[in-house]
N, C-alpha and C positions, 0 to 999 in steps of 0.2 A: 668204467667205474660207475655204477648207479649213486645216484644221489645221494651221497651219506648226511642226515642232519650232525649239524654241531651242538654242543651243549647247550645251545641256547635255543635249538630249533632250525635255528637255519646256516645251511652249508656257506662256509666261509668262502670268499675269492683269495687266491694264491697269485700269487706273483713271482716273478723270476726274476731276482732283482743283482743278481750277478755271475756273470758267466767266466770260465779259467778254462783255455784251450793250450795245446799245447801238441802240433803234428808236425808230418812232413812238410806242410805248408810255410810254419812260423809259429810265434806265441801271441797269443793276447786276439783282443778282437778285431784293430785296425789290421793289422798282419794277414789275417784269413779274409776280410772283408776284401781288401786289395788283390791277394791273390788269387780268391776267385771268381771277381770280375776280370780279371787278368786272363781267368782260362790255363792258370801258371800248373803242373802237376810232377810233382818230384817221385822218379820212380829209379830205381837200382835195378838195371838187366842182368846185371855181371857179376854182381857180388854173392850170390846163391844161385847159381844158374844152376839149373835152368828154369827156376821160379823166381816170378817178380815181387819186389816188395816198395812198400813204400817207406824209405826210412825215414826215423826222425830228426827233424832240425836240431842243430846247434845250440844248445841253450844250456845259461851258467846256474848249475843247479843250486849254485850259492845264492843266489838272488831271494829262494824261496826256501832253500835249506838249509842253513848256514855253518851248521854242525858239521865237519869234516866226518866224525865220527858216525854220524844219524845216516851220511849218505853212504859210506862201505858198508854198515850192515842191510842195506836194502838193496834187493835185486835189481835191475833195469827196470825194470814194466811198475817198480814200486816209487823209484825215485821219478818217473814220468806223471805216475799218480798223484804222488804227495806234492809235485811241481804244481800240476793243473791246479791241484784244487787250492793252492796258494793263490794261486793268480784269481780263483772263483773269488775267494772271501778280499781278497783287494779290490775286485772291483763290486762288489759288495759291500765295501767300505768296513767291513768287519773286522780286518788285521789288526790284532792288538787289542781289540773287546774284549778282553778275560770276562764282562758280566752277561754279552749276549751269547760270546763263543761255550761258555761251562753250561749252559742249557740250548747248546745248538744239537740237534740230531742229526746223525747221520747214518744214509744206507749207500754203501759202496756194492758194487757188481762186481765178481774179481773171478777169474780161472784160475788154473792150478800154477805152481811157480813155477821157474826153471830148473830144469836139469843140468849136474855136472856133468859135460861132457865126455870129459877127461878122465873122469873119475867110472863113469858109463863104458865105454871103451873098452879100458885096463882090465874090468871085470868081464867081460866080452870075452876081450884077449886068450886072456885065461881059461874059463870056460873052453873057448872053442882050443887050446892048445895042451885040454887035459891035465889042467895045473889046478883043478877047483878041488880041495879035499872038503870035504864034512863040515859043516857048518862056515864055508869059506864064505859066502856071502853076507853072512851075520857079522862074519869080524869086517870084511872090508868096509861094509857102509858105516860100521860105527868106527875103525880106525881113519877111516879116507874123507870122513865127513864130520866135519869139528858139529857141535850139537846147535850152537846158532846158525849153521849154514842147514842144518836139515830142519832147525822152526821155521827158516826165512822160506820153505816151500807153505805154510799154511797162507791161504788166501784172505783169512781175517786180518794177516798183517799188513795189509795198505790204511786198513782203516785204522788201526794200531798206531803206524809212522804218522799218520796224517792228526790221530790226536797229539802225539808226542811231542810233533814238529809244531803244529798252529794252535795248541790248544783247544781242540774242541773234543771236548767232553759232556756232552749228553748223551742222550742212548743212542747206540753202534749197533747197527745189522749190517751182515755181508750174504748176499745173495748170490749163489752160483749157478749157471745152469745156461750160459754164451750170449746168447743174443737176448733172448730171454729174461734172464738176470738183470738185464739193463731198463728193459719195459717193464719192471715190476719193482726197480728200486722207486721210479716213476710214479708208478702206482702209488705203493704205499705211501711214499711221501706225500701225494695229494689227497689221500683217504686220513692219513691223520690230523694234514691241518685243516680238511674240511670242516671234521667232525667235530676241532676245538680240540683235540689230543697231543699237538705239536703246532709250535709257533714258528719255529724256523728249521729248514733243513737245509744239508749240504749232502746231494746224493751225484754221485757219478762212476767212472771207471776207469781204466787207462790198457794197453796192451804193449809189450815190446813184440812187434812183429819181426823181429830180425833175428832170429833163433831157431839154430837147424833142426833143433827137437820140434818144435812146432810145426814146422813146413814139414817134418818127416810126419806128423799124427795125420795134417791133413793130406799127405799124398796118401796116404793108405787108401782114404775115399776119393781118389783121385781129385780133389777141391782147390787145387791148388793150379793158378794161372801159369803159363809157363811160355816159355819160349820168347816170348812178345809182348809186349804190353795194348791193352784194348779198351778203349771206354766198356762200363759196365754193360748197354744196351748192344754190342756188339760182340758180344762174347757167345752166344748162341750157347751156353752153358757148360762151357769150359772152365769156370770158375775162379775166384777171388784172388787176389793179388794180398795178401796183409799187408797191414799198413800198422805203423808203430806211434802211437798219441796218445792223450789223455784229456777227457770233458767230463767237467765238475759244472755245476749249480745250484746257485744258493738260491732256497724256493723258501717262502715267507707269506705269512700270512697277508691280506691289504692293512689291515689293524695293526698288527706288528711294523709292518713298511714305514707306513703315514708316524707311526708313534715314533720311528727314530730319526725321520724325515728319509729317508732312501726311496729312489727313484727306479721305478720299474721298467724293465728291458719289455717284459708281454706277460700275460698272464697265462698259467695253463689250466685250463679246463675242465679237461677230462681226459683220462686213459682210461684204454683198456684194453684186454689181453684175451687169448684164447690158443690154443692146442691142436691144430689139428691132425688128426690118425695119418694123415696121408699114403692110406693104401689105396686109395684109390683115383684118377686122373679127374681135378678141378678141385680141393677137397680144400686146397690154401684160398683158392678161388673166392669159393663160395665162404670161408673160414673169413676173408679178408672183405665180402660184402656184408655180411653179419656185423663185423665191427664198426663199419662205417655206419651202418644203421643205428648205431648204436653211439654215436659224437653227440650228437644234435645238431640242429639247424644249418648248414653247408652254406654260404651264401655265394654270389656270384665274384665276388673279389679274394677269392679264396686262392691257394697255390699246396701244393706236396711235396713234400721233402722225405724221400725213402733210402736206406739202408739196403735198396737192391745188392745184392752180393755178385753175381755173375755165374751163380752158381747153378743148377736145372732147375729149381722152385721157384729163381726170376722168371722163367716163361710164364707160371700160375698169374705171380706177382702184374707180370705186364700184359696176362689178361684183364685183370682187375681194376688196372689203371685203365685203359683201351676202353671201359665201360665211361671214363671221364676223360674223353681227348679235350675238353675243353677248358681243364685245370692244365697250370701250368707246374707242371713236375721236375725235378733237381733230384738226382742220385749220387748220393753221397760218397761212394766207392769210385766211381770212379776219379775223385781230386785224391781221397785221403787211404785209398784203398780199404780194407773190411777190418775193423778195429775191434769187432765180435763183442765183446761186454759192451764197452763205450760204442757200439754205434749208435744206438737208439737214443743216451744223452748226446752224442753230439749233432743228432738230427735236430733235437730240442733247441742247444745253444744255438745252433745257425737258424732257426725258425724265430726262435726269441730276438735275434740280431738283424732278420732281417725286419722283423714288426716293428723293432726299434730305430729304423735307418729308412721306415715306411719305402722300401721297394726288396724285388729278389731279388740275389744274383744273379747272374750271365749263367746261359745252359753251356755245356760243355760237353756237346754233343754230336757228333756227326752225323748218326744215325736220322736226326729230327724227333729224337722222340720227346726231346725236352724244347718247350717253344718259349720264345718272349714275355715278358711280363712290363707291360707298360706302365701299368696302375698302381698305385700302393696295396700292398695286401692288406686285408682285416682279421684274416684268419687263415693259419697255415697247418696242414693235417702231416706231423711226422708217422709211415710208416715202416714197419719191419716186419722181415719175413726171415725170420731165420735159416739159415745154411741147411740145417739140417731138420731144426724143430720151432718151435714156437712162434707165435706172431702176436702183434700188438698196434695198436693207432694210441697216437695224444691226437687231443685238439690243442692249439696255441692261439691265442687271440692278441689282438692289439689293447693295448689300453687307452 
């Protein structure tokens, strides 16, 4: 993101002043903190075999959603969502602010909903058993699909539930477009409170990775880990395990912060994004030197935190790292497997977490390609290389 002036002339500082996790791991931030210096990694061989996934934890959706009602009409990957970003604005100290929450902004990243399986199937069935007359497909989706279960596919409805549920209502954008979507709700969020356009936001995403329709889109590109489970840097591009979670944060002006007294986890920076063609062999490569040049100043107490997926674009990815063996790097797929929207915020919250805990996590790695960090970081560079398309760097700094 080039330097946007604020209304006053000059670019505001942002702050990440509450983070809402929610994966295979655990919830909250001691939970993930613990488990991955633990090296702990919760993966299902058997339950979709012969694709691994990482499911998610255990957690009383009543805690953050208390409506019995609120939580049947939301799909899985929404009730994860609306969880996370409860837990964001609690530790944010925000729960219950009806006067910061009705002018808090938010941009959610969100893919498409789920599919009725059962309902998918039957019309299958039929089709393939020569039972489909004339407009048969028109009647069954609208008799086989009550009309709230065919809104509960629009992806604007995370961030719908999540005003409904905690009250926040300011302005709502929903970004689509996988990995992507996630480094750009990033974005914009930091481009508006630089500018003085937005005082506080709550941007993030969630995924239900444990859904056969989704493992069935990514075998198509054959993207899908299978058989075994692998840290990400040992996957020689065999591809991503999903992983089912949700990463929310509340990102706030320093002005706004100080004025309510709240305490900052790190600051972020700067994002920024870019696209590359990829027809041709180094293209993410050189796509992923470009955006580093483009952070500012790197210092030597620096660490990476990436969104490697496992997918053939990590090979580009872990040429580009390989140009910095002397940063210490963390890949996030391999603890929580590839959470597609929410990876790039959940690089953020563990980046912010660790600036705030002044050390990294433990590598989890066998390979060696993630090494030690003795020092406290000052500044940790989250990046993503999407699966398939788009890439993006934050800078995160300490406060």
């Amino acid at each position: 993101m080039a330097e946007t002036p604020s209304l006053s002339g000059k670019p505001r500082e942002a702050w990440i002043t509450g983070i809402g996790l929610a994966s295979s791991l655990g919830e909250g931030p001691d939970a993930h903190w613990d488990a991955l210096n633990a090296g702990r990694i919760n993966v299902d061989e058997t339950g979709f075999a012969p694709y691994i996934v990482h499911p998610m934890t255990k957690v009383s959706f009543d805690a953050q959603i208390p409506k019995k009602g609120d939580q049947r009409q939301m799909e899985a990957w929404q009730r994860i969502g609306t969880y996370a970003a409860g837990l964001a604005l609690d530790s944010a100290g925000l729960k219950g602010n009806t006067d910061i929450l009705s002018r808090t902004d938010m941009i959610v990243a969100a893919g498409g909903g789920e599919r009725d399986l059962a309902v998918d199937a039957a019309i299958l069935n039929d089709y393939a058993q020569g039972n489909a007359a004339p407009h048969f497909l028109n009647e069954r989706l609208m008799n086989d699909l009550r009309p709230t279960l065919f809104l509960a596919q629009l992806s604007n409805l995370l961030a719908g539930n999540i005003a409904i549920v905690h009250g926040v209502t300011g302005s709502s954008r929903t970004f689509m477009g996988e990995e992507a979507a996630g480094v750009d709700a990033a974005r914009i969020a930091l481009a508006r409170i630089a500018a003085g356009q937005s005082d506080i936001a709550l941007i993030g995403a969630a995924q239900n990775g444990e859904r056969k329709d989704l493992l069935m889109l990514y075998e198509f590109s054959d993207l899908n880990l299978k058989d075994k489970f692998a840290p990400v840097w040992q996957r020689d591009g065999r591809g991503f395990a999903l992983g089912s979670g949700g990463a929310f944060l509340v990102i706030e002006s320093k002005e706004h912060a100080q004025a309510r007294g709240a305490k900052p986890y790190a600051k972020l920076s700067n994002v920024v994004a870019d696209h590359a063609l990829r027809k041709t062999a180094g293209s993410v490569t050189a796509t992923l030197d470009s955006l580093w040049s483009q952070l500012g100043p790197i210092g030597a107490d620096s660490a990476i935190i990436t969104g490697a997926t496992g997918a053939p674009v990590t090979a580009e990815e872990r040429a580009f790292l390989d140009k910095h063996r002397d940063i210490p790097v963390r890949a996030t797929g391999t603890s929580f497997g590839h959470v597609m929207e929410a990876q790039f915020p959940l690089g953020l919250a563990l980046a912010a977490l660790s600036l705030s805990r002044r050390a990294l996590f433990a590598p989890n790695d066998p390979a060696g390609v993630e090494i030690e960090m003795t020092k406290p970081p000052s500044q940790i560079v989250v990046v993503g290389a999407g699966h398939w398309r788009g890439e993006g760097m934050a800078l995160v700094e300490a406060v």
